[in-house]
PLY file of the C-alpha trace (Angstrom):
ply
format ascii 1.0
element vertex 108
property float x
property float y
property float z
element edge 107
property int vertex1
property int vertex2
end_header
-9.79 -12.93 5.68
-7.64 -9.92 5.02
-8.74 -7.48 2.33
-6.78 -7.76 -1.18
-5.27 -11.13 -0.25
-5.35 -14.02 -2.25
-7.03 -16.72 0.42
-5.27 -19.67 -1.39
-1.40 -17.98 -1.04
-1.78 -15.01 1.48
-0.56 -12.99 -1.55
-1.53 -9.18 -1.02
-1.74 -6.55 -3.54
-0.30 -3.99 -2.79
-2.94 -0.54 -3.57
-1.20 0.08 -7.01
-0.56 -3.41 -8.30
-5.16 -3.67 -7.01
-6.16 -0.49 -8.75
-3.81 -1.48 -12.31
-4.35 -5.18 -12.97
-7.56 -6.18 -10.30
-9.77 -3.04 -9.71
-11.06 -2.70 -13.22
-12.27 -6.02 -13.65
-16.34 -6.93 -13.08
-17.75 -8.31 -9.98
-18.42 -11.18 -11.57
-14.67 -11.54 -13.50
-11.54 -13.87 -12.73
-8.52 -13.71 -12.66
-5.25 -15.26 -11.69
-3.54 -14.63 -8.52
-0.12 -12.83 -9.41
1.83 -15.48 -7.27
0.25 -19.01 -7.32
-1.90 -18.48 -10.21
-5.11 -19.34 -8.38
-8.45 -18.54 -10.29
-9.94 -15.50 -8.14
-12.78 -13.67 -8.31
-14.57 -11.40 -6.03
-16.31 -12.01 -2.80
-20.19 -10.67 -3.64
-21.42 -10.07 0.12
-18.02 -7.88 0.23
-18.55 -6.07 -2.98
-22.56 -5.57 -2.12
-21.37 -3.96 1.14
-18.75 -1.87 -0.17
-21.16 -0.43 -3.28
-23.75 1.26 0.00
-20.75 2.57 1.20
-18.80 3.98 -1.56
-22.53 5.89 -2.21
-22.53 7.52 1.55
-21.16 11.07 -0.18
-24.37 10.91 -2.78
-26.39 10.48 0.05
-24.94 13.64 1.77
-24.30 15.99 -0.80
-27.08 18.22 -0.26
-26.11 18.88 3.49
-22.32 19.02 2.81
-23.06 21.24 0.04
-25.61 23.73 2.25
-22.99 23.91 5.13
-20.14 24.68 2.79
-21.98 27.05 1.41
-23.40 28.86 4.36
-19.60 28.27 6.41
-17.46 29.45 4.72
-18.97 31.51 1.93
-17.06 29.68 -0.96
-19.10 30.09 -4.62
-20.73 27.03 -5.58
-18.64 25.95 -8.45
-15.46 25.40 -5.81
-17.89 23.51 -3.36
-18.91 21.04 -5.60
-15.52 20.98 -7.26
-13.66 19.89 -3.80
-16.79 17.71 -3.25
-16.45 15.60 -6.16
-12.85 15.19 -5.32
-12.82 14.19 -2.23
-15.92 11.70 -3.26
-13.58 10.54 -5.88
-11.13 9.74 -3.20
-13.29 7.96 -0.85
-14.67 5.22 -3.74
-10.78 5.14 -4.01
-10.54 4.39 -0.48
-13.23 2.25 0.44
-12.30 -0.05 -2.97
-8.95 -0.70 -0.57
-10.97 -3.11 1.65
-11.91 -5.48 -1.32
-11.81 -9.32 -0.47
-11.18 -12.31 -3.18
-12.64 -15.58 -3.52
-11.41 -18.93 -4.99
-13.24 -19.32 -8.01
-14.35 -22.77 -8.16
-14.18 -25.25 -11.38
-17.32 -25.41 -13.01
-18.22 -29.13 -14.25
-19.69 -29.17 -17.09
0 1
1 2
2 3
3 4
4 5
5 6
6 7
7 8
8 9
9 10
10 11
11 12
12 13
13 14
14 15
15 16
16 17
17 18
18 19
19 20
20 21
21 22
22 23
23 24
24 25
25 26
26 27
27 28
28 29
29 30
30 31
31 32
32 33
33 34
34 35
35 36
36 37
37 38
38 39
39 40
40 41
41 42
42 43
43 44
44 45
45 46
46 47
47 48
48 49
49 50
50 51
51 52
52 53
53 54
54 55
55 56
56 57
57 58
58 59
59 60
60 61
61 62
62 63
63 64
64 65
65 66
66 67
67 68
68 69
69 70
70 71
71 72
72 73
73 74
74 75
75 76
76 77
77 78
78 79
79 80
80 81
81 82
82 83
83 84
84 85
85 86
86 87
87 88
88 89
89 90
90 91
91 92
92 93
93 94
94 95
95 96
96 97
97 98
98 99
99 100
100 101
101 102
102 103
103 104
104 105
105 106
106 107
């Protein structure tokens, strides 16, 4: 299954249209494919998989941090400035390879 595509359709967001109407919804939130007006929602394995990943730069900012520091002799406010940016960016990033589910009717 390709990542931002709606699995009933083949409708893919584009990385604009994901981050404006899709991104800022919950994991466990639904909402209607722009084209066919599917229920989507999702996929949890995905989104569990993604989370570890989109925390590898909290993981390494000690190291990162020491060999900025000791490289290239930069004070620490502009280390940690460029390394919350660029952490910023890769959340950004890694949110690109999001997949959707079809939400199924619940009977009640």
């Amino acid at each position: 299954m390709a990542y931002r595509t709606c699995p009933k359709c083949g409708y893919k967001y584009k990385p604009k249209e994901f981050y404006v109407k899709v991104y800022p919804k919950s994991i466990n939130h639904e909402w209607q494919c722009t084209n066919c007006k599917t229920k989507l929602s999702f996929n949890l394995i995905n989104s569990i998989l993604l989370l570890f990943i989109k925390f590898i730069p909290v993981l390494t900012v000690n190291k990162v941090m020491t060999f900025a520091e000791k490289t290239f002799e930069t004070p620490f406010w502009l280390n940690i400035s460029i390394y919350v940016i660029l952490s910023i960016l890769w959340i950004f990033g890694v949110s690109l390879f999001s997949k959707f589910v079809v939400v199924k009717n619940k009977k009640h």
